[in-house]
SESEVEX-131034 format. One record per residue (C-alpha): residue number from 1; residue in three letters; z negated, x negated, y. Coordinates in steps of 0.001 Angstrom, whole numbers. Layout:
BEGIN
   num   residuo         Z         X         Y
   NUM       Ala         Z         X         Y
...
END
This chain:
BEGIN
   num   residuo         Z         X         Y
     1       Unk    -34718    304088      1531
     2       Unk    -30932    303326      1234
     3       Unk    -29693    300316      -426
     4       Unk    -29483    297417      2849
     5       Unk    -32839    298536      3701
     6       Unk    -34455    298059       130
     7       Unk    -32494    294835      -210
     8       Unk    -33722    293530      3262
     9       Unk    -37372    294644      2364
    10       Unk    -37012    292405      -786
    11       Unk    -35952    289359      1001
    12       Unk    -38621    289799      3659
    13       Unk    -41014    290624       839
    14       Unk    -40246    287753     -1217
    15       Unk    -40748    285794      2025
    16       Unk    -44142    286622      2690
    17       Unk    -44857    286512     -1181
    18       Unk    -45123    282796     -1412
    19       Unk    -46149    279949       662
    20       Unk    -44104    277914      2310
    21       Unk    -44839    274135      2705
    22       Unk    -43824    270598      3594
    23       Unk    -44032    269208      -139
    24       Unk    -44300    265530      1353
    25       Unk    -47211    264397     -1254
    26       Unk    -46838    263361     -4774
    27       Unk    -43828    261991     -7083
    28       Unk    -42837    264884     -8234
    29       Unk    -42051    264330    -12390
    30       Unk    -40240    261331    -14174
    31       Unk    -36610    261983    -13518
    32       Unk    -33846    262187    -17009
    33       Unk    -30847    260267    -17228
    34       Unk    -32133    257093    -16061
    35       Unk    -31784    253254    -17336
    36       Unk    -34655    250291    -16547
    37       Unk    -33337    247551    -15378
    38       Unk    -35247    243636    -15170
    39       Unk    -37376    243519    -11751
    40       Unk    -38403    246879    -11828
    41       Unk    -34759    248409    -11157
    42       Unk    -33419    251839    -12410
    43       Unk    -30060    252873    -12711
    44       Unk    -29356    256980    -12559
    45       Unk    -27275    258170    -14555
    46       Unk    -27281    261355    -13470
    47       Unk    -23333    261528    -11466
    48       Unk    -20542    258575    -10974
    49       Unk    -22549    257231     -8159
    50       Unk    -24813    255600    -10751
    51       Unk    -26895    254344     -7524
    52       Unk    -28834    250955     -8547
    53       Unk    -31790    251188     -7002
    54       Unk    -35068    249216     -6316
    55       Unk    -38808    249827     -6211
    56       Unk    -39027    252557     -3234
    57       Unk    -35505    253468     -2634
    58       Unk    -33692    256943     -3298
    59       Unk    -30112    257512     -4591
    60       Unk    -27624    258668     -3055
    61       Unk    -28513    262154     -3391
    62       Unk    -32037    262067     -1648
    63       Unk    -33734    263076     -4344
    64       Unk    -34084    260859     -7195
    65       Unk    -36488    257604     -5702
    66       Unk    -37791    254514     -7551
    67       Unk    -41546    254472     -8249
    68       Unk    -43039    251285     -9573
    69       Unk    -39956    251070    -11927
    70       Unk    -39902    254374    -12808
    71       Unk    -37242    257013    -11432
    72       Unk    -38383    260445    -10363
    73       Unk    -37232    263399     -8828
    74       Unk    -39117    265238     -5768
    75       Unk    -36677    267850     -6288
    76       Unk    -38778    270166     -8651
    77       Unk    -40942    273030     -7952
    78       Unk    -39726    273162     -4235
    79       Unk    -36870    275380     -3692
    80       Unk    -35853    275583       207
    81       Unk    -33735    278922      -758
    82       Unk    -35167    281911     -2425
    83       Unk    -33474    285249     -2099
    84       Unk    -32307    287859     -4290
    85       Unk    -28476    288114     -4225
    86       Unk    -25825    289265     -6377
    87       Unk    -24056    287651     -8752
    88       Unk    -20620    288007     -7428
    89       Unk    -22144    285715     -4066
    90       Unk    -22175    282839     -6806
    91       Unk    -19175    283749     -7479
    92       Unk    -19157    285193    -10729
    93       Unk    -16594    287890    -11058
    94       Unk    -16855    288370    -14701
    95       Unk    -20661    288331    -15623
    96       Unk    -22999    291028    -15649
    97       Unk    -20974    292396    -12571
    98       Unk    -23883    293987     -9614
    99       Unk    -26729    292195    -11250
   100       Unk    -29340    290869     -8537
   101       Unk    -30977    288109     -9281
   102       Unk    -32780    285722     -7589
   103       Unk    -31556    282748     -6057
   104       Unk    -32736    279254     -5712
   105       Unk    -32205    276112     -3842
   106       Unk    -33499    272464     -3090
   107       Unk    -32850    269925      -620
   108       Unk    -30538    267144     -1788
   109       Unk    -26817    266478     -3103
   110       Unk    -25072    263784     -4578
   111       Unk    -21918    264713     -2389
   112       Unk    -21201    264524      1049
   113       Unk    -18602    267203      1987
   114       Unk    -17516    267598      5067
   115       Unk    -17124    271653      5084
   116       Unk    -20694    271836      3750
   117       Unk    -22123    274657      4988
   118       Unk    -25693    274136      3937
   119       Unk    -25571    270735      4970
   120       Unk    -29414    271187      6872
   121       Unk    -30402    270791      3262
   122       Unk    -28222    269241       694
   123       Unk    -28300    266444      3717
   124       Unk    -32200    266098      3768
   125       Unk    -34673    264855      1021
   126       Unk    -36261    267735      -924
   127       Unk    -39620    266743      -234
   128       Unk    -38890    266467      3756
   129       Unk    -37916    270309      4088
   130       Unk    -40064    273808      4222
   131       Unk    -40102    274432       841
   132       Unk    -42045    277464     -1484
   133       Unk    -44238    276693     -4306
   134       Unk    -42505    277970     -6935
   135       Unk    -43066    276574    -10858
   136       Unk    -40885    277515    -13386
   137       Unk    -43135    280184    -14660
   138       Unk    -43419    281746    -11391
   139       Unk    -39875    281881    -10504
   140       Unk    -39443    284507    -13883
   141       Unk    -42681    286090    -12269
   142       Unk    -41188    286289     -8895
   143       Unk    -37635    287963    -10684
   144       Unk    -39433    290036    -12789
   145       Unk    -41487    291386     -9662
   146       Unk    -38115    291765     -8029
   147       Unk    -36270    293509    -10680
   148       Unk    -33956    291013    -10812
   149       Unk    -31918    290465    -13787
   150       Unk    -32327    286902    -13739
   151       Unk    -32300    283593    -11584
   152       Unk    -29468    281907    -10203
   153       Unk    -29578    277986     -8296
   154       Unk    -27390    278366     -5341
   155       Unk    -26638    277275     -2183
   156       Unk    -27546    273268     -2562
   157       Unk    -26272    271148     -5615
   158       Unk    -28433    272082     -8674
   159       Unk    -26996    268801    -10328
   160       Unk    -30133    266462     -8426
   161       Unk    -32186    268653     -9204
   162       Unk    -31602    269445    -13187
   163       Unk    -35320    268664    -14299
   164       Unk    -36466    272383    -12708
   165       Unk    -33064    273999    -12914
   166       Unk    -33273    273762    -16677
   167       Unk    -37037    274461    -16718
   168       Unk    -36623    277571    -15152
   169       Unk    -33306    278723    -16774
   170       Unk    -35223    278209    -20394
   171       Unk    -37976    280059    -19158
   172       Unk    -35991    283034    -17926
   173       Unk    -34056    283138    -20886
   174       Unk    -37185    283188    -22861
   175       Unk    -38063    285915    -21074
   176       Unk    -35106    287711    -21420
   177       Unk    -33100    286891    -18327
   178       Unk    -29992    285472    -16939
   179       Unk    -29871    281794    -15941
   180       Unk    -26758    280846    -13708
   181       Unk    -26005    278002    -11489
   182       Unk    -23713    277247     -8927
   183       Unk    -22191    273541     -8737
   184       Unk    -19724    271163     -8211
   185       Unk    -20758    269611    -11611
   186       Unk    -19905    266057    -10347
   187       Unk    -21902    264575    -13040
   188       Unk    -21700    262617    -16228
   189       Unk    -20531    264026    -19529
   190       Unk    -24530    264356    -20598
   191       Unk    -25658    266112    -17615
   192       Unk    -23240    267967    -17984
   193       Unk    -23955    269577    -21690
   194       Unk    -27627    269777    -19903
   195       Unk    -26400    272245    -18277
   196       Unk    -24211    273701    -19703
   197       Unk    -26897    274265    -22744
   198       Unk    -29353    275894    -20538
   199       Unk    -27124    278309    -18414
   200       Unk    -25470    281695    -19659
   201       Unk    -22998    281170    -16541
   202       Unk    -21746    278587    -14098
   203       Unk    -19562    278872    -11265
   204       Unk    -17681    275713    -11117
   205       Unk    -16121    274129     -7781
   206       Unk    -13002    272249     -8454
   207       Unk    -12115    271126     -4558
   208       Unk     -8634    269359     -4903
   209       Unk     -5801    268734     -7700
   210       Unk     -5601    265138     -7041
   211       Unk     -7712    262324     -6899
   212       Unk     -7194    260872     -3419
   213       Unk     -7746    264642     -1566
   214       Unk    -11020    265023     -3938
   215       Unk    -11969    261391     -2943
   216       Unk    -11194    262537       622
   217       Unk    -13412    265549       441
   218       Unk    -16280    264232     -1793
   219       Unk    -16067    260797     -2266
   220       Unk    -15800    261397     -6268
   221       Unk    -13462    261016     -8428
   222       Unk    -11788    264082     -9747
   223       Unk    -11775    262594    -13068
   224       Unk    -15537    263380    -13062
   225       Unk    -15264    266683    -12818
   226       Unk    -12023    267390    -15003
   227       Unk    -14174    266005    -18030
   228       Unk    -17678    267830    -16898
   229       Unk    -15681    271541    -16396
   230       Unk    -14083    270555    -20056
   231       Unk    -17928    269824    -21346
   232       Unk    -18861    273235    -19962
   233       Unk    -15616    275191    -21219
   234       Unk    -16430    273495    -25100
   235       Unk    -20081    275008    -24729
   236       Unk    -19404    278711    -24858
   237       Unk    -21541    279538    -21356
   238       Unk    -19374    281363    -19150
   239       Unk    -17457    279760    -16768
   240       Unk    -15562    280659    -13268
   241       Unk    -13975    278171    -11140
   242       Unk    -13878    277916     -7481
   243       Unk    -12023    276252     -5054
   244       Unk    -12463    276477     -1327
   245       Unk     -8856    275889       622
   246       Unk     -9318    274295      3919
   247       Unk     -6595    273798      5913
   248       Unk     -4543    270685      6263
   249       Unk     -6437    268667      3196
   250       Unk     -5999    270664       163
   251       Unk     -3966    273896      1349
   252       Unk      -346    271876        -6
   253       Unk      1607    274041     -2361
   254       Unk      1464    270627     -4778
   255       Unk     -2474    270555     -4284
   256       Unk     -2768    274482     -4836
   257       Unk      -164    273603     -8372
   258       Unk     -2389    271048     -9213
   259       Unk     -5600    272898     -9723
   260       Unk     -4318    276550    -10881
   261       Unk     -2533    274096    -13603
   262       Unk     -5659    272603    -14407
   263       Unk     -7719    275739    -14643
   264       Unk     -4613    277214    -16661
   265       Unk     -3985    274718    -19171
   266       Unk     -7244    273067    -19651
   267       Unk     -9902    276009    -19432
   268       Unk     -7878    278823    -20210
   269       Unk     -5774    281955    -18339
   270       Unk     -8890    283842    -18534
   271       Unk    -11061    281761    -17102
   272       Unk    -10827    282977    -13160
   273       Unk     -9850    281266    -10289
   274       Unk    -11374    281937     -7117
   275       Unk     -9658    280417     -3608
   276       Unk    -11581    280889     -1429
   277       Unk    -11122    281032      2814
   278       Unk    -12893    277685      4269
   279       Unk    -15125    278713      7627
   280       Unk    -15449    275688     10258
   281       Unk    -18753    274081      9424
   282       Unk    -20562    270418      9723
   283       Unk    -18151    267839     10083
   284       Unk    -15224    270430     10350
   285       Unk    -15919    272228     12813
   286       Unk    -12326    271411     14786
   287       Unk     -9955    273027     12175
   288       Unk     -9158    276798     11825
   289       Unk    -10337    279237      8792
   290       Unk     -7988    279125      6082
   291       Unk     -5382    281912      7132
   292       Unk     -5077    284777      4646
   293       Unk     -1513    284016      3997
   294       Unk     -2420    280619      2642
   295       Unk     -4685    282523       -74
   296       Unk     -2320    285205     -1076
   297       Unk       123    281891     -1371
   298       Unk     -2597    280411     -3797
   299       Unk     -2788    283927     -5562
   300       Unk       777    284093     -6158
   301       Unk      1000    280632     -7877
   302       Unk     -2381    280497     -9750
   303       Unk      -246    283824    -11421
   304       Unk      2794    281948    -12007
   305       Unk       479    279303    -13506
   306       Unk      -397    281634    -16140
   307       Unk     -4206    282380    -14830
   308       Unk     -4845    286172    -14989
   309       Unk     -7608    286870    -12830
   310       Unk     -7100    285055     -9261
   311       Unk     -9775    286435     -6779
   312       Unk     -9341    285452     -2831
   313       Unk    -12911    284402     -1660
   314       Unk    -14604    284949      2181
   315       Unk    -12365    287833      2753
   316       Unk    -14311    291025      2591
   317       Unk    -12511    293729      2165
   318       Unk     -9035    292560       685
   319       Unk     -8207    294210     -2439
   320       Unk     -7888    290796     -4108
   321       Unk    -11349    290605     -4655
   322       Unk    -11224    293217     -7138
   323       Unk    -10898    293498    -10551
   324       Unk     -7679    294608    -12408
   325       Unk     -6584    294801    -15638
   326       Unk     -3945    292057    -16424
   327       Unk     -1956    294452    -18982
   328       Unk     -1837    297440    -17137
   329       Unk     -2549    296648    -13876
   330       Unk     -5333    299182    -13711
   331       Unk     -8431    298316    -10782
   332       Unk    -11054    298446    -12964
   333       Unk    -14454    297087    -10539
   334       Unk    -13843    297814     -7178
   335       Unk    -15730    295502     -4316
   336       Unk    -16618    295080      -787
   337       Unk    -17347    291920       156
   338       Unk    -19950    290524     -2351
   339       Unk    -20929    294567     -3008
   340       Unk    -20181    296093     -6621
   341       Unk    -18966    299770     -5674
   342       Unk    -17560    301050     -8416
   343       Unk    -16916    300316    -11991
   344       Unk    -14619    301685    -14911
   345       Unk    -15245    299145    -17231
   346       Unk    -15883    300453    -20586
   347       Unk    -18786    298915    -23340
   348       Unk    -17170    295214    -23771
   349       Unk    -14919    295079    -21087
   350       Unk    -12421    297626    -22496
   351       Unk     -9656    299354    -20157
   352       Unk     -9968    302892    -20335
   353       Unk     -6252    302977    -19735
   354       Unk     -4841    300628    -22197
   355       Unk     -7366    299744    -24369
   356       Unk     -7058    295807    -22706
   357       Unk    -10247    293698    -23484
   358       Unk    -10896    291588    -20982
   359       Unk    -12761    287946    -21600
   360       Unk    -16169    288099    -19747
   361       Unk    -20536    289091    -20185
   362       Unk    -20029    292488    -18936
   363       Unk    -23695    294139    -20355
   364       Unk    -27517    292486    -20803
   365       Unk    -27794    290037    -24107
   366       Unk    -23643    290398    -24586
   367       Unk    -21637    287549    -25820
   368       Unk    -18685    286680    -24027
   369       Unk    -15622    289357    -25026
END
């Protein structure tokens, strides 16, 4: 069987594997980062919307609701997404490059993006969507039955729904696997190291360079996620950053400064930057994809910025998706799309041409280089 057939059996495999269901009963389990109030109020303090809310209603993000005076989450247990993938769909460029692993996602988010495209679920209340059964236990199960070399949230906003996500990331690394997330981290400083603690990897969205285009596109402050990504850079799990250019809000040479600057000077030149081409979607469905000449233009100054690995995002088959090295200029991992084709990589990220190191988790159980 060649390789797209084995990975569609998987999918279709995993599909049948477990039950799908309208969770609709229970509360789900006591929620973290949450505050009593008098008259049986809670306060989350789970992001910066730090919703207020009383007896019966949800937050903001759909998943956290007020029981009797006590906060829960019905986003646990019942991911919407499971799939294998790889780990450069995440993206993560520099970790355990052509690992498989499998991929989960719950209804909810404490955003409301315009571009999203996954808004038929991070728009919808976990526990109103076809959802699998899936504990924490059975998610390694489920990898381990896949061959996958670990688990991965994806898709929807892993931040709502940190009660599983760190469940299950502690019980794959227990059992020897990768735990990654992808999110826009748009969380308090505690949440934050929650994460952060429990992942080997995160790929990080950082949407705008200033304030009033992030409020624009999020309704957040970007000061909430300048001090989560420097949480997660202090905390030694590996970390990528992503930012999706969509025309006319956040394409602006001075927006496209802002944020290679950021990543530059405040994670780190190693740390990569991925822009990435925005696809009409949701609410912005009237404006173009992001031309390619708009990514090569934030290529070309994340580089001046100092950043040495700039990947271009949702454009299959441009040679800026591939790894090079930044002393010699060598391509050392050479993809397709979201496909791994070849590698010349030596043991700890060593260029067999110069001898370069570069900074990354390039084998199983490695620390970063």
């Amino acid at each position: 069987m060649d390789r797209r057939r084995f990975l569609t059996s998987c999918t279709a495999a995993l599909a049948l594997g477990l039950a799908r269901r309208a969770y609709g009963g229970g509360r789900g389990v006591e929620a973290r980062d949450a505050t009593r109030l008098p008259q049986g109020r809670v306060r989350c303090e789970r992001c910066p919307n730090r919703c207020v809310l009383a007896p019966g209603e949800r937050g903001r993000c759909k998943a956290r609701i007020n029981e009797d005076g006590v906060l829960y989450s019905r986003a646990y247990g019942n991911p919407a997404i499971l799939r294998l993938d790889p780990v450069e769909k995440w993206p993560l460029y520099h970790f355990r490059p052509g690992a498989r692993l499998l991929a989960l996602g719950t209804g909810g988010c404490n955003l409301r993006c315009g571009y999203c495209q996954n808004w038929q679920l991070s728009q919808r209340r976990p526990d109103s969507v076809a959802a699998h059964d899936l504990s924490p236990t059975r998610s390694v199960t489920k990898a381990r039955e896949y061959s996958a070399a670990g688990v991965g949230f994806a898709y929807t906003e892993p931040v709502v729904a940190l009660e599983y996500a760190q469940e299950v990331a502690r019980a794959a690394r227990a059992a020897g696997l990768a735990a990654v997330a992808g999110t826009s981290l748009c969380c308090l400083p505690g949440p934050a190291r929650d994460l952060a603690r429990n992942f080997d990897a995160l790929a990080v969205t950082l949407k705008a360079g200033s304030d009033a285009v992030h409020r624009q596109l999020t309704g957040m402050p970007l000061a909430s996620i300048q001090r989560a990504l420097a949480v997660v850079r202090a905390s030694g799990a590996w970390l990528e950053v992503v930012s999706l250019i969509v025309p006319t809000i956040n394409d602006t040479d001075a927006e496209l400064q802002a944020m290679a600057r950021h990543v530059a000077r405040e994670l780190g030149p190693d740390v990569p930057w991925h822009p990435t081409r925005f696809q009409p979607d949701y609410k912005l469905r009237t404006l173009p994809p992001t031309p390619l000449t708009t990514l090569l233009r934030a290529r070309e100054i994340g580089r001046a910025a100092g950043l040495r690995h700039v990947y271009i995002g949702n454009a299959p088959g441009h040679a800026a998706a591939n790894t090079y090295c930044p002393r010699c200029s060598t391509r050392l991992l050479l993809r397709i799309g979201t496909d791994l084709l070849e590698s010349r990589l030596e043991a700890k990220g060593i260029c067999p041409d110069c001898g370069e190191r570069l900074r990354g988790v390039w084998s199983p159980g490695a620390d970063q280089t």
